[in-house]
KOLNU-700536 format. One record per residue (C-alpha): residue number from 1; residue in one letter; x, y, z. Coordinates in nm, 4 decimals, always signed. Layout:
<rs>
+-----+------+----------+----------+----------+
|  nr | rest |       c1 |       c2 |       c3 |
+-----+------+----------+----------+----------+
| NUM |    a |        X |        Y |        Z |
...
+-----+------+----------+----------+----------+
</rs>
This chain:
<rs>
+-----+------+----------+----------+----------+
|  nr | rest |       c1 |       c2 |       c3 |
+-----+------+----------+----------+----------+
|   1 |    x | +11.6083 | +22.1248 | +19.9387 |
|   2 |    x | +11.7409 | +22.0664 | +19.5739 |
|   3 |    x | +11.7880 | +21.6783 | +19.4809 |
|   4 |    x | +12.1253 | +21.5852 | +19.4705 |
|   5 |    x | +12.0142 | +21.3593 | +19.1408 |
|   6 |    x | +11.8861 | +21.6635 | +18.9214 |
|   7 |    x | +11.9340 | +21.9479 | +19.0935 |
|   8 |    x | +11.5762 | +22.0092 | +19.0421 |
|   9 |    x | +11.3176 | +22.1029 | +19.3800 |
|  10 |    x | +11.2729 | +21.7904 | +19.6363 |
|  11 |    x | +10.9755 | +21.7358 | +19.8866 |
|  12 |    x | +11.0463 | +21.6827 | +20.2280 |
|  13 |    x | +10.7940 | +21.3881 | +20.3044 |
|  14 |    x | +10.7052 | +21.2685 | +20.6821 |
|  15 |    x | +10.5677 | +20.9083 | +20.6833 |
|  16 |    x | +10.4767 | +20.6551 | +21.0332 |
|  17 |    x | +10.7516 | +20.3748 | +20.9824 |
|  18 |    x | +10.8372 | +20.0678 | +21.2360 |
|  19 |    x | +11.2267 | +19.9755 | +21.2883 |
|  20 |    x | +11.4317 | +19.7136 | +21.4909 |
|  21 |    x | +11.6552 | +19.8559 | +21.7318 |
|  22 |    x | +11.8907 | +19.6133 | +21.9313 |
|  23 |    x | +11.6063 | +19.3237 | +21.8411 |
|  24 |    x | +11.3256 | +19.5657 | +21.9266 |
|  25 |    x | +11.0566 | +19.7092 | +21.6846 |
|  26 |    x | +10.9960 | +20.0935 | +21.7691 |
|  27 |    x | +10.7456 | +20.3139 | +21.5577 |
|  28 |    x | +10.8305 | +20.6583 | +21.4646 |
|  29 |    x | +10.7704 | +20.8756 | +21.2232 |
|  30 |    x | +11.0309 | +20.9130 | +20.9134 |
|  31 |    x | +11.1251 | +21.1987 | +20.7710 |
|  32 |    x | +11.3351 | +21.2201 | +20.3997 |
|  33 |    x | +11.3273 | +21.4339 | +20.0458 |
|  34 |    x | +11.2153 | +21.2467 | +19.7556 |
|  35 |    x | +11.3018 | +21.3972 | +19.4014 |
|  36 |    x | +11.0267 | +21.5883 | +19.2427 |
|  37 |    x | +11.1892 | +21.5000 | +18.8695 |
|  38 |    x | +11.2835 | +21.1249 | +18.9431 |
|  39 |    x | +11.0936 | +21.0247 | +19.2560 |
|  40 |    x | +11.4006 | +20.8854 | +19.4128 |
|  41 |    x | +11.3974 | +20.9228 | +19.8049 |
|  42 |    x | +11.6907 | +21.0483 | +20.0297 |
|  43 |    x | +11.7664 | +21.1263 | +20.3745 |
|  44 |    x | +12.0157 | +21.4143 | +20.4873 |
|  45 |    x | +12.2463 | +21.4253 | +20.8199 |
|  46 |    x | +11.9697 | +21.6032 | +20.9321 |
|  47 |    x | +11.6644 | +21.3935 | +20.8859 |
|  48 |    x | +11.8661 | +21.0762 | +20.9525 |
|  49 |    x | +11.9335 | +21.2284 | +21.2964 |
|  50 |    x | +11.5783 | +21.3359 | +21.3188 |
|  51 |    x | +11.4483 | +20.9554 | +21.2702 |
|  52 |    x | +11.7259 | +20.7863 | +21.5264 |
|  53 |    x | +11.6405 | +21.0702 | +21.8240 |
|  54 |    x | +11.3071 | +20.9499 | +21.8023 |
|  55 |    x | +11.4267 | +20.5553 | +21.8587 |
|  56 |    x | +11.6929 | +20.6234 | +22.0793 |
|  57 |    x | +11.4265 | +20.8511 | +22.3215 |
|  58 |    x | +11.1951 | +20.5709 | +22.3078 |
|  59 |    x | +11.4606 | +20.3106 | +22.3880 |
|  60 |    x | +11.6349 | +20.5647 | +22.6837 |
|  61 |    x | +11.2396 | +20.5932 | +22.8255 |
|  62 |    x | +11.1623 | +20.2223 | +22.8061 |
|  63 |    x | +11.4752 | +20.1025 | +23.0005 |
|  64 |    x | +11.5828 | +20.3597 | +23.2348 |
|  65 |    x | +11.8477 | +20.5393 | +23.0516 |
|  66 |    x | +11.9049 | +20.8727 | +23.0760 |
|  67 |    x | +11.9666 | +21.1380 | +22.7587 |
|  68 |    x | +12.3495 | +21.2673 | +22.6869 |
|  69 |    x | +12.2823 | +21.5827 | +22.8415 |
|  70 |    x | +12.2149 | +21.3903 | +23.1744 |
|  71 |    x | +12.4666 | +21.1954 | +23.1352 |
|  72 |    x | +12.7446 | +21.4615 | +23.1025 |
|  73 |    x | +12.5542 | +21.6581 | +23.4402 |
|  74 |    x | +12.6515 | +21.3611 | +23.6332 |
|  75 |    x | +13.0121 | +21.3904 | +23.5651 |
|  76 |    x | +13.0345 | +21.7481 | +23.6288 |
|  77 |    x | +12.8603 | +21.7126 | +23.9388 |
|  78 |    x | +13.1787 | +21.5119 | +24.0693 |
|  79 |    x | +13.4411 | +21.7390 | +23.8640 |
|  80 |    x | +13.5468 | +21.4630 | +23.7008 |
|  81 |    x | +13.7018 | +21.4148 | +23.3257 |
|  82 |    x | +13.5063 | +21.1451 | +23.1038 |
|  83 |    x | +13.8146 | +20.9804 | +23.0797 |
|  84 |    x | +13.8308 | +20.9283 | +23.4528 |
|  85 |    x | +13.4405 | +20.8162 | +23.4689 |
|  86 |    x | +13.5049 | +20.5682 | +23.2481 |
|  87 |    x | +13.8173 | +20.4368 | +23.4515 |
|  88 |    x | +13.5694 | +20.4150 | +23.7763 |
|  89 |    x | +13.2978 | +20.2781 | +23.6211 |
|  90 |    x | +13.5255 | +20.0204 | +23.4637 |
|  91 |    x | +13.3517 | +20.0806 | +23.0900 |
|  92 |    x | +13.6457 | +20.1542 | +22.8311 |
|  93 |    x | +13.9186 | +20.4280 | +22.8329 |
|  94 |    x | +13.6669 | +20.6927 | +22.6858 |
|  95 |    x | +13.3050 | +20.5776 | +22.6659 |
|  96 |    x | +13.1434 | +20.8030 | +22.9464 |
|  97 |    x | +13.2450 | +21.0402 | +22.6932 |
|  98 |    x | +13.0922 | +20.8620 | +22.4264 |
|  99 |    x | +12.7644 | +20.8288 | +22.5812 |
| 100 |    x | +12.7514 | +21.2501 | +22.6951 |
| 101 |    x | +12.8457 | +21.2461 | +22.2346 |
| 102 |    x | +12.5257 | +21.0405 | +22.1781 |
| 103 |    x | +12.6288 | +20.7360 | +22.1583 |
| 104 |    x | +12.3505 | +20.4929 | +22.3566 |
| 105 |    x | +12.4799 | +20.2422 | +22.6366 |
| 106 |    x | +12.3324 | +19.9021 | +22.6492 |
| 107 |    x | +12.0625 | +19.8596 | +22.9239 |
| 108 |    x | +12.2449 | +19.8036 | +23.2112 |
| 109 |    x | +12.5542 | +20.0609 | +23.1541 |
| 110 |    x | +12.2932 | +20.3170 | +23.1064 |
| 111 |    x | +12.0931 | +20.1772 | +23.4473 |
| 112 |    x | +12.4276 | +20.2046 | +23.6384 |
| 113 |    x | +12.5394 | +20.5349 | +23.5023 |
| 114 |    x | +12.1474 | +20.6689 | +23.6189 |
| 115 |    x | +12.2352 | +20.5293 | +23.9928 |
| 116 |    x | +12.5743 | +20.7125 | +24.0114 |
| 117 |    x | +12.3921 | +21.0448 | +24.0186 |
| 118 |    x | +12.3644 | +20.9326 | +24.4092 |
| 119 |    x | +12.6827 | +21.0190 | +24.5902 |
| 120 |    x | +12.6802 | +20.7810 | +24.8009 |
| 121 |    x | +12.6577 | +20.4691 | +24.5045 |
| 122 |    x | +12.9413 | +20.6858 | +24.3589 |
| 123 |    x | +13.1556 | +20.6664 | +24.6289 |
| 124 |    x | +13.1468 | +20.2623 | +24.6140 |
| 125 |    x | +13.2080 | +20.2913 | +24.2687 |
| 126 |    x | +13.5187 | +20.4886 | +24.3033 |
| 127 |    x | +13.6172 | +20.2653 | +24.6372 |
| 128 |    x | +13.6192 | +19.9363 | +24.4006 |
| 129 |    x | +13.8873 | +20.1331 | +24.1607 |
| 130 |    x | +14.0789 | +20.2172 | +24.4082 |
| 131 |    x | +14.3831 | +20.0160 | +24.3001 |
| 132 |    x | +14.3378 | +20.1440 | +23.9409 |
| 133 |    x | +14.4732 | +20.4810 | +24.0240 |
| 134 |    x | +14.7942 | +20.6393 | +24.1452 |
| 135 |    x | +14.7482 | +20.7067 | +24.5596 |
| 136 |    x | +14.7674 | +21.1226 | +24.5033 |
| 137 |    x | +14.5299 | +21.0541 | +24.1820 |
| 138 |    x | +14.2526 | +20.8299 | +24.4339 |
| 139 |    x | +14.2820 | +21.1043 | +24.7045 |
| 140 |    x | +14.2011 | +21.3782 | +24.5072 |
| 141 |    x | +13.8976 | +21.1568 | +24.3361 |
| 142 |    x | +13.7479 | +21.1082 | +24.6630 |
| 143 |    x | +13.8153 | +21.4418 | +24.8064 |
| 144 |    x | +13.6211 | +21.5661 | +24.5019 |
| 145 |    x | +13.3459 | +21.3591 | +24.5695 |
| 146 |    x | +13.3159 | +21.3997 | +24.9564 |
| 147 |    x | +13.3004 | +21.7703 | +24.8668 |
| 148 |    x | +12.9863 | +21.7155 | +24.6613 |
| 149 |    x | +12.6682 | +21.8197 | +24.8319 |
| 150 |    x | +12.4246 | +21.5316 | +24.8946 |
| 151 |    x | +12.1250 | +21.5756 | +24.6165 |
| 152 |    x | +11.8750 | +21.3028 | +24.6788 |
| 153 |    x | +11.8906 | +20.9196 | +24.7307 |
| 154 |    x | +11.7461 | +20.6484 | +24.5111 |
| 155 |    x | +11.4691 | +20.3959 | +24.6057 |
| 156 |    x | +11.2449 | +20.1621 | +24.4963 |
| 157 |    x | +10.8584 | +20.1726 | +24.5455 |
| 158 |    x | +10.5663 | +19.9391 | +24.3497 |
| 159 |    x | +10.8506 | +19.8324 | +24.0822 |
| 160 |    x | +10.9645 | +20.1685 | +24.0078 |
| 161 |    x | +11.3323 | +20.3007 | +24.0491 |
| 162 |    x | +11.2639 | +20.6734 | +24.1645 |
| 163 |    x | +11.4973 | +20.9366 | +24.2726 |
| 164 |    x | +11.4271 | +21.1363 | +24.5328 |
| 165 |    x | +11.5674 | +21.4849 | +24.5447 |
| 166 |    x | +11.6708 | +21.6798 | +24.8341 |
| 167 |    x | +11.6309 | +22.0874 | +24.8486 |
| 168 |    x | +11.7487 | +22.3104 | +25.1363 |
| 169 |    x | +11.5253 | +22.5650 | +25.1477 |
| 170 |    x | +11.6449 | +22.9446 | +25.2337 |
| 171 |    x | +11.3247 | +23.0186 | +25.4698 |
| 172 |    x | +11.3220 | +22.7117 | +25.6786 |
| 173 |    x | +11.6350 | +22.5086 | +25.7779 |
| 174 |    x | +11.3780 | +22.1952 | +25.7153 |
| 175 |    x | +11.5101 | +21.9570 | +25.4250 |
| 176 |    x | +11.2346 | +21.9813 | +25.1414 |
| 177 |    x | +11.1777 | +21.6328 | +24.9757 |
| 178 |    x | +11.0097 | +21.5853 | +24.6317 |
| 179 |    x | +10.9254 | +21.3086 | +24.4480 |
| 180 |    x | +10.8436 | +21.3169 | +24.0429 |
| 181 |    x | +10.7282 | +21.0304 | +23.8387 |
| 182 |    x | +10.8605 | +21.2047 | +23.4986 |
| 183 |    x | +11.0877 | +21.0162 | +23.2422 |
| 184 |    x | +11.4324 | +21.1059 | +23.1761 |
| 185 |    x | +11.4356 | +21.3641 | +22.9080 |
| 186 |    x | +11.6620 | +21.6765 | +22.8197 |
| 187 |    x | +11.4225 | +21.8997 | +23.0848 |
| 188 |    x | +11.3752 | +21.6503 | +23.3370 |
| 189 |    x | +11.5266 | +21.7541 | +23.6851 |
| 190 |    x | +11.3339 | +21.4315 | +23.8461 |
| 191 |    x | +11.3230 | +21.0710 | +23.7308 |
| 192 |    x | +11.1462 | +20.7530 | +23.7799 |
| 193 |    x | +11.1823 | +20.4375 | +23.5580 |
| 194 |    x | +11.0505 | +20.1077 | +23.6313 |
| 195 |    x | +11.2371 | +19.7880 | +23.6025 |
| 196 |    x | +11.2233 | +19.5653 | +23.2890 |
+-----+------+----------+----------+----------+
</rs>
């Protein structure tokens, strides 16, 4: 990387750092260039993003919230635009789409969106926005969500908020059930958080 102040070669330096995040302290560790000719220090799009993933994972595992990717396979699961999420879930004319872009929910918006990856919980959802919709607009919501095949059901066991997952198996027309402990994170098919 070439210092924006000289030109001249600058070190990328990695240090352990503590920041507040919505009134929290988180540690992580910082990354930025500092100027080989004027030892001035500077961060890049890149290393800025670098720093915040590492805050905003921490802060997604501590409360229950799951990761953009996650986020944006829950609406697809339904067929649904963001825009229309949004509408349902009664959070802003766009921010489901927000939220698949990065941007981090508070606590409980991120808790609720988690539970909607359960059908059923959806279906309530969409039943209490009934009247926000056009009649033709509502029917075709629900029929897209009645069409979706049931995936697991939430629960809650020794303070944690688990989801358990359903698989037919092909040999055995016996429903497989399987339970996971891991945290919500960009390769996590199963998730359990606790309560906070």
């Amino acid at each position: 990387m070439n210092s924006p102040f000289t030109g001249g070669h600058a070190t990328l330096v990695e240090e352990k750092a503590t920041t507040t995040y919505r009134g929290e302290e988180f540690d992580y560790t910082r990354r930025y260039y500092r100027c080989d000719d004027t030892g001035i220090a500077f961060t890049d799009d890149e290393t800025d993003a670098w720093s915040l993933e590492q805050i905003y994972s921490q802060y997604r595992e501590k409360y229950g919230i799951p990761a953009p990717e996650e986020i944006k396979a829950i609406r697809e699961q339904y067929g649904l635009s963001a825009t229309t999420m949004s509408k349902i879930l009664g959070i802003g004319d766009n921010q489901y789409g927000l939220y698949e872009n990065g941007e981090m929910p508070t606590k409980n918006i991120g808790r609720m969106i988690a539970t909607i990856k359960d059908k059923n919980i959806f279906s309530m959802y969409v039943e209490m926005a009934k009247n926000q919709f056009k009649e033709k607009d509502y029917n075709r919501i629900r029929e897209k969500v009645e069409n979706v095949k049931e995936q697991g059901s939430y629960y809650i066991e020794n303070n944690q908020y688990s989801y358990q997952w359903l698989f037919d198996l092909p040999i055995q027309p016996a429903v497989y059930k399987e339970t996971s402990t891991a945290r919500w994170s960009k390769s996590t098919t199963n998730q359990t958080f606790a309560f906070v």
